[in-house]
N, C-alpha and C positions, 0 to 999 in steps of 0.2 A: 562354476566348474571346480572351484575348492573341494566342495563337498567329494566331487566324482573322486579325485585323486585320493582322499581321505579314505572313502569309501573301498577305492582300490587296494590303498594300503594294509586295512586293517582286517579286509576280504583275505586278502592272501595269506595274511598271519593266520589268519582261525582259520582259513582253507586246510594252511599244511597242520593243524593240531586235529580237525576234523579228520583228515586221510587218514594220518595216524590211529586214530583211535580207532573209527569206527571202518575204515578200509577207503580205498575209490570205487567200488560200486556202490556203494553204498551214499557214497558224496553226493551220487548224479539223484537222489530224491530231494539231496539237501540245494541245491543245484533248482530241479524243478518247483520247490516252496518256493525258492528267493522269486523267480521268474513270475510265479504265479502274484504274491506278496508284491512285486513292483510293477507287475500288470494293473491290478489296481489300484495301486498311486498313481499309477501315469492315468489312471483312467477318471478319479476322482480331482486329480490337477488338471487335466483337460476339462474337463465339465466344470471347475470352477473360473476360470478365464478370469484368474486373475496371478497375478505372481506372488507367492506368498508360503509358509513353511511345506507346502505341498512341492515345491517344486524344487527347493533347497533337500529335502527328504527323497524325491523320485532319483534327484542326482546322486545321494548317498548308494540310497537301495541299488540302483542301475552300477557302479564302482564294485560294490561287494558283488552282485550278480556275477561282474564281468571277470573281476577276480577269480572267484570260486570256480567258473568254465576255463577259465586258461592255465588256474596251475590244477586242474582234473586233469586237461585234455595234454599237459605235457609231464605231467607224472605216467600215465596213460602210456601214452608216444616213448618216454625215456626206458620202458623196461620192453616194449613189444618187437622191438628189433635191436640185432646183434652190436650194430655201429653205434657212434655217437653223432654221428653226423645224418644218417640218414632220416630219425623220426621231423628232425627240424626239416629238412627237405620237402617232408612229405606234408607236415604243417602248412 
């Protein structure tokens, strides 16, 4: 679960370099690669049934995935309504 928090970390950093550059709509393709990219690790460490860098790598991948959807989806949420308070409410 190292790997996950790693993965989180270092998701969110290039998260917010990616928004920047290339916008947030643009994120949610970057977004669908990862998802697609850790679908098949998870699916290649499943089929291997055994614990070994596949699963140490599905937990990275999974971390950045999770990352990249949560600071989209409250970049997102932080401009779409007038308050500061209400997009987290509605999260």
């Amino acid at each position: 679960m190292i790997f996950l928090g790693v993965g989180e970390c270092l998701g969110s950093i290039g998260s917010g370099f990616v928004i920047d550059y290339i916008g947030s709509k643009n994120t949610l393709v970057l977004n669908a690669v990862m998802i697609a990219i850790n679908g098949l690790v998870l699916a290649a460490s499943t089929n291997s049934l055994k614990y070994n860098y596949l699963s140490f790598l599905m937990c990275f991948l999974w971390g950045i995935q999770d990352s990249i959807s949560m600071s989209n989806t409250m970049q997102i949420l932080g401009f779409e309504f007038e308050t500061e308070s209400e997009p987290f409410g509605v999260f």
